[in-house]
OpenMM code with the backbone's topology and positions (N, CA, C; nanometers):
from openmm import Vec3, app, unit

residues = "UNK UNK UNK UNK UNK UNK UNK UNK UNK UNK UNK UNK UNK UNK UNK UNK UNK UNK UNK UNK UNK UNK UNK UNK UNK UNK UNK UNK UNK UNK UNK UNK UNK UNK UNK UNK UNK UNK UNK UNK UNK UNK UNK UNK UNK UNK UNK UNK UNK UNK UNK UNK UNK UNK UNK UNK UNK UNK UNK UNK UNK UNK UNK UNK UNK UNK UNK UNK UNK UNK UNK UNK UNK UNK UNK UNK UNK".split()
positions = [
    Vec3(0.0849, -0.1181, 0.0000),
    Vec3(0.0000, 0.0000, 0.0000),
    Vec3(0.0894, 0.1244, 0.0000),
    Vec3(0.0732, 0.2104, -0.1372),
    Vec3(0.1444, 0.3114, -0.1136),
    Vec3(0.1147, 0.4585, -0.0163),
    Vec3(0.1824, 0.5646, 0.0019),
    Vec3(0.2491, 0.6047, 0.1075),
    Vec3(0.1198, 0.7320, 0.0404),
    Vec3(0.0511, 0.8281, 0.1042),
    Vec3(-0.0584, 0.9335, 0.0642),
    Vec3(0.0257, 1.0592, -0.0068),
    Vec3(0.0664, 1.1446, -0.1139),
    Vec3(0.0965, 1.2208, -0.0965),
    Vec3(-0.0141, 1.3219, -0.1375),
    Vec3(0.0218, 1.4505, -0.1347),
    Vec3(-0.0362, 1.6218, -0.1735),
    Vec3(0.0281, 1.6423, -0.2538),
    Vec3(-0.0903, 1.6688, -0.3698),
    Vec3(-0.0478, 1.7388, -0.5019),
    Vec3(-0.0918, 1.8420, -0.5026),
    Vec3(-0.0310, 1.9393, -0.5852),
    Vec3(-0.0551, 2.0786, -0.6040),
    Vec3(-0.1124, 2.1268, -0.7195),
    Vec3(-0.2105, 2.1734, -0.7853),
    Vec3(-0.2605, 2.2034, -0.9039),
    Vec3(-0.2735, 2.3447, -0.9515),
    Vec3(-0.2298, 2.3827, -1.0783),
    Vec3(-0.2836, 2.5356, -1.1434),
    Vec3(-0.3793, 2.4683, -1.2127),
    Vec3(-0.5106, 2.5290, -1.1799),
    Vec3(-0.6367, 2.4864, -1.2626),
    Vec3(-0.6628, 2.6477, -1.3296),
    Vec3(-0.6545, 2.6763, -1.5062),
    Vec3(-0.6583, 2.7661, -1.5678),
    Vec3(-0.8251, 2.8368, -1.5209),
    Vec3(-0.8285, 2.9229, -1.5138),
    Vec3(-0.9961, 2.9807, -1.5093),
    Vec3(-1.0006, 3.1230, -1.5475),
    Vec3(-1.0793, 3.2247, -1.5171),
    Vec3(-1.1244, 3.3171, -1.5652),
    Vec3(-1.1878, 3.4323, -1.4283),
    Vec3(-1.1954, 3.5108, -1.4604),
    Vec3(-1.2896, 3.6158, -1.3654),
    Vec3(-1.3118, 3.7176, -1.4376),
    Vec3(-1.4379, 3.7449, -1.4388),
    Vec3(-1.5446, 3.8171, -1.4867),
    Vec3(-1.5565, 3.9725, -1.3864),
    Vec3(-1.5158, 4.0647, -1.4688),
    Vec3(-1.5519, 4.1940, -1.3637),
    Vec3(-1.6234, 4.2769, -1.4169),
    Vec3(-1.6949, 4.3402, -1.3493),
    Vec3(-1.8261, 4.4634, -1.3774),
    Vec3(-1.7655, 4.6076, -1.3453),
    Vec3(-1.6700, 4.7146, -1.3989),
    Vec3(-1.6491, 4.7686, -1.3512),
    Vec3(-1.7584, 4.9470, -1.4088),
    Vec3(-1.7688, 5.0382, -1.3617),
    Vec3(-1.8307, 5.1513, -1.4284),
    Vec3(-1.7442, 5.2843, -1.3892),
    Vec3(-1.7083, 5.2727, -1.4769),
    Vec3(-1.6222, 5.4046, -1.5245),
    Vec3(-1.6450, 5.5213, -1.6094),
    Vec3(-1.5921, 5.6084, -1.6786),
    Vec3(-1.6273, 5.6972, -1.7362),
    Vec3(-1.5745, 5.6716, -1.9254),
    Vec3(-1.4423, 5.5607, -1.9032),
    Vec3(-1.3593, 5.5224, -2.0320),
    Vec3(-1.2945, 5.4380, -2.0064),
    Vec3(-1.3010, 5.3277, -2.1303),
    Vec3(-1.2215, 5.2258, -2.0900),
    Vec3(-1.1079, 5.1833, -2.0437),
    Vec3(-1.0140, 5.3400, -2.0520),
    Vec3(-0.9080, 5.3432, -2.0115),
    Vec3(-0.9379, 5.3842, -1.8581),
    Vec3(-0.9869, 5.4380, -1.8010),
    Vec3(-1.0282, 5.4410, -1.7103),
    Vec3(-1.0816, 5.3300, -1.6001),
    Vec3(-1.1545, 5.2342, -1.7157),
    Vec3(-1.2260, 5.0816, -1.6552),
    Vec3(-1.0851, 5.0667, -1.5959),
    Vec3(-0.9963, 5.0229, -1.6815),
    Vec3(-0.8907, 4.9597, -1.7014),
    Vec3(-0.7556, 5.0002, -1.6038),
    Vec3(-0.7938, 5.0960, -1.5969),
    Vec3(-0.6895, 5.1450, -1.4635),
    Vec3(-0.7852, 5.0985, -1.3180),
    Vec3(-0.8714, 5.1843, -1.3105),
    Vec3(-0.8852, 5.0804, -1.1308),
    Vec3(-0.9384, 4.8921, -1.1442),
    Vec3(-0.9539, 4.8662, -1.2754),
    Vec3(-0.9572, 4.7223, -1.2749),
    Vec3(-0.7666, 4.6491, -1.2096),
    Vec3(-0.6687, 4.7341, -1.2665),
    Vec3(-0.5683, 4.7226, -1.2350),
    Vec3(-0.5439, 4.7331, -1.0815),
    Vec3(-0.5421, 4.8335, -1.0324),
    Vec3(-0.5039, 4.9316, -0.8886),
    Vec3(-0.6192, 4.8393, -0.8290),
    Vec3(-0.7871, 4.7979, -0.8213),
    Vec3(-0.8202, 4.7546, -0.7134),
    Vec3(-0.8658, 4.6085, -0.7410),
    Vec3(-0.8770, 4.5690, -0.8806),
    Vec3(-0.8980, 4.4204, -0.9010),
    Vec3(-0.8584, 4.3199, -0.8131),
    Vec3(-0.9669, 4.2115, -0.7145),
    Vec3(-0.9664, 4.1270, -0.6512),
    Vec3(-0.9289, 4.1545, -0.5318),
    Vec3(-0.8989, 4.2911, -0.4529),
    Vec3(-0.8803, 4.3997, -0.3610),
    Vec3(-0.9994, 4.4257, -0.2979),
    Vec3(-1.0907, 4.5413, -0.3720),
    Vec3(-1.2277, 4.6226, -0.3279),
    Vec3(-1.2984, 4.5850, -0.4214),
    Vec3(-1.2664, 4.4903, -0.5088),
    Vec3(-1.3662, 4.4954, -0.6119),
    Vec3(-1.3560, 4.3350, -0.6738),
    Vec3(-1.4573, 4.2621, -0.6529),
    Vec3(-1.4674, 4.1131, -0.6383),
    Vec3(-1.5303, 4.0770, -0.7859),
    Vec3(-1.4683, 4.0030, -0.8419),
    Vec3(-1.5001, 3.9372, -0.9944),
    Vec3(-1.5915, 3.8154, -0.9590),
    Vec3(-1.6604, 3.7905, -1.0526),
    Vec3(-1.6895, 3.6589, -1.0838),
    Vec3(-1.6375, 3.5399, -1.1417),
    Vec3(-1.6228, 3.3845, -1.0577),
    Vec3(-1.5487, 3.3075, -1.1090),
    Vec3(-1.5889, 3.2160, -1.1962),
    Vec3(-1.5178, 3.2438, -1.3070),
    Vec3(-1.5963, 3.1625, -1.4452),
    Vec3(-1.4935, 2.9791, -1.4789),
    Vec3(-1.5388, 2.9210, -1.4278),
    Vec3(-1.4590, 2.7686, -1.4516),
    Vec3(-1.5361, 2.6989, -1.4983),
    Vec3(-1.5058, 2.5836, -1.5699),
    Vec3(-1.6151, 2.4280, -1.5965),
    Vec3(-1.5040, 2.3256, -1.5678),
    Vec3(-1.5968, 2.2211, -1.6566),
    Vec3(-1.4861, 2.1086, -1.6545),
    Vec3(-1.3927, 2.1025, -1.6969),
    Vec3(-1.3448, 2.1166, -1.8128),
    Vec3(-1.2652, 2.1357, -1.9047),
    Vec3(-1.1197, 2.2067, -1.8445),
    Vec3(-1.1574, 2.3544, -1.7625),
    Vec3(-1.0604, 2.3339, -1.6853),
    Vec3(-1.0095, 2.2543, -1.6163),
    Vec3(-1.0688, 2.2036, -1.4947),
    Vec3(-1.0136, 2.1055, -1.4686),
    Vec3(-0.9217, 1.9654, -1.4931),
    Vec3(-0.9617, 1.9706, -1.6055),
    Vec3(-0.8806, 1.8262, -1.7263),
    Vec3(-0.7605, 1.8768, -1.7487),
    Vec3(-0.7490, 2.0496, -1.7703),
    Vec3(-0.6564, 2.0629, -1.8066),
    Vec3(-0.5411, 2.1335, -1.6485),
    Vec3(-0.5721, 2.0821, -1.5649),
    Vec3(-0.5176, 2.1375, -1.4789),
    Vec3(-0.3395, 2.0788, -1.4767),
    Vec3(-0.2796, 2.1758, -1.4343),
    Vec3(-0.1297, 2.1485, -1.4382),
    Vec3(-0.0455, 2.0714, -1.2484),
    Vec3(-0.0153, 1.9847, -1.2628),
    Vec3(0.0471, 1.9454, -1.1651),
    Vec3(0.1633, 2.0484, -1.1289),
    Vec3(0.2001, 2.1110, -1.0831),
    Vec3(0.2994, 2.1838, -0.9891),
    Vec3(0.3591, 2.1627, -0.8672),
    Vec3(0.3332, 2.0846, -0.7885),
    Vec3(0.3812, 2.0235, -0.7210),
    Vec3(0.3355, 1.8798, -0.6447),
    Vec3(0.4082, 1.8204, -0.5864),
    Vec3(0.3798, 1.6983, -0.5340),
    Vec3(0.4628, 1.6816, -0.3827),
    Vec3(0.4173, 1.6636, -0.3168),
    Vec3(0.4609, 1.6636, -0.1264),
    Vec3(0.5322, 1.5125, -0.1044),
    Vec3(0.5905, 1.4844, -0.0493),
    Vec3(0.5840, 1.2910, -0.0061),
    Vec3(0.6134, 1.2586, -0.1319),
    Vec3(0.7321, 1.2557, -0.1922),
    Vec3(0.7902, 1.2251, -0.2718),
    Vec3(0.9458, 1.0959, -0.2231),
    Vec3(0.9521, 1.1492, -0.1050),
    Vec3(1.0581, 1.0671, -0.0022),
    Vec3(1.1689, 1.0449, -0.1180),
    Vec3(1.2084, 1.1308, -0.1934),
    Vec3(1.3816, 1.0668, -0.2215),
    Vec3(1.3314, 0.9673, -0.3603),
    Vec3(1.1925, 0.9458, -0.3767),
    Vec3(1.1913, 0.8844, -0.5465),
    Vec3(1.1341, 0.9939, -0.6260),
    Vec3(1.1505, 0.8960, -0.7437),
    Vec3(1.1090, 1.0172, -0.8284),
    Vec3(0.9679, 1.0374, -0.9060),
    Vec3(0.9775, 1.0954, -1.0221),
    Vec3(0.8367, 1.1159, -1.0506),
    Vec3(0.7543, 0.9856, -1.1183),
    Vec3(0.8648, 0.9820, -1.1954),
    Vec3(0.8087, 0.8252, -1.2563),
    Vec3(0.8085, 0.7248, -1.1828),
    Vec3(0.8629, 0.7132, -1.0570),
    Vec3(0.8264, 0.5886, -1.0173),
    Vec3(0.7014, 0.6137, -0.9063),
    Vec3(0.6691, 0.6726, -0.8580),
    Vec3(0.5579, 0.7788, -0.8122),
    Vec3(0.4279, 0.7352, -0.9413),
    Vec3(0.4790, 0.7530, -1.0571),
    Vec3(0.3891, 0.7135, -1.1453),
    Vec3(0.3572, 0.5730, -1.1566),
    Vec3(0.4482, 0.5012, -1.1681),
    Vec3(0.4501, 0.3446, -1.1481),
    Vec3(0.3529, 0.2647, -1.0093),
    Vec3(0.4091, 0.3141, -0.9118),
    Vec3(0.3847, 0.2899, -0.8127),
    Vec3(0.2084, 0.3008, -0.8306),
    Vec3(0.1358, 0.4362, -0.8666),
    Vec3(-0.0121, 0.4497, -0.8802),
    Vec3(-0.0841, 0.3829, -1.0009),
    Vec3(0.0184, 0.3512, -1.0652),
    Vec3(-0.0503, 0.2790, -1.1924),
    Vec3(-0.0489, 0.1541, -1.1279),
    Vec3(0.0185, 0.0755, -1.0283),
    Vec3(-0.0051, -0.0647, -0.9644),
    Vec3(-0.1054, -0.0755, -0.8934),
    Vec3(-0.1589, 0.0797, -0.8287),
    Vec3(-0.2492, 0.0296, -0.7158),
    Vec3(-0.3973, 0.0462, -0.7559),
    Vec3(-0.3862, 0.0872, -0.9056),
    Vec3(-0.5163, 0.1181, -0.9647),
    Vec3(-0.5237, -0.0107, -1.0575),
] * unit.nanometer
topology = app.Topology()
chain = topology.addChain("A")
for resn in residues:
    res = topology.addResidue(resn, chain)
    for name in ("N", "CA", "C"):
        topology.addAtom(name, app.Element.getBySymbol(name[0]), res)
């Protein structure tokens, strides 16, 4: 029985903001200066992200490596 580790994921997504300004250059500056600060987006994900999510790290690795980490889960499945 292998050993539990923590993986780490970048799952790609999106956020949606409503801002009202006077010009888009304007939107576009306090979207900059207070975006995700004072001013809360909407989070746009599906599945698809998820599929494509990127491994970035892995915890409990103990001194092997990735492929055998891979090996090892391809036995217990």
């Amino acid at each position: 029985m292998s050993k539990l580790k923590t993986y780490s994921f970048n799952v790609p997504c999106a956020y949606n903001y409503e801002i009202k300004a006077k010009s888009e250059s304007q939107a576009r500056k306090i979207l900059y200066e207070r975006g995700g600060i004072d001013i809360a987006g909407e989070l746009c994900i599906d599945e698809e992200d998820y599929k494509h999510a990127e491994v970035i790290s892995i915890d409990g690795l103990d001194g092997r490596s990735l492929i055998e980490i891979m090996i090892e889960e391809e036995e217990d499945d």
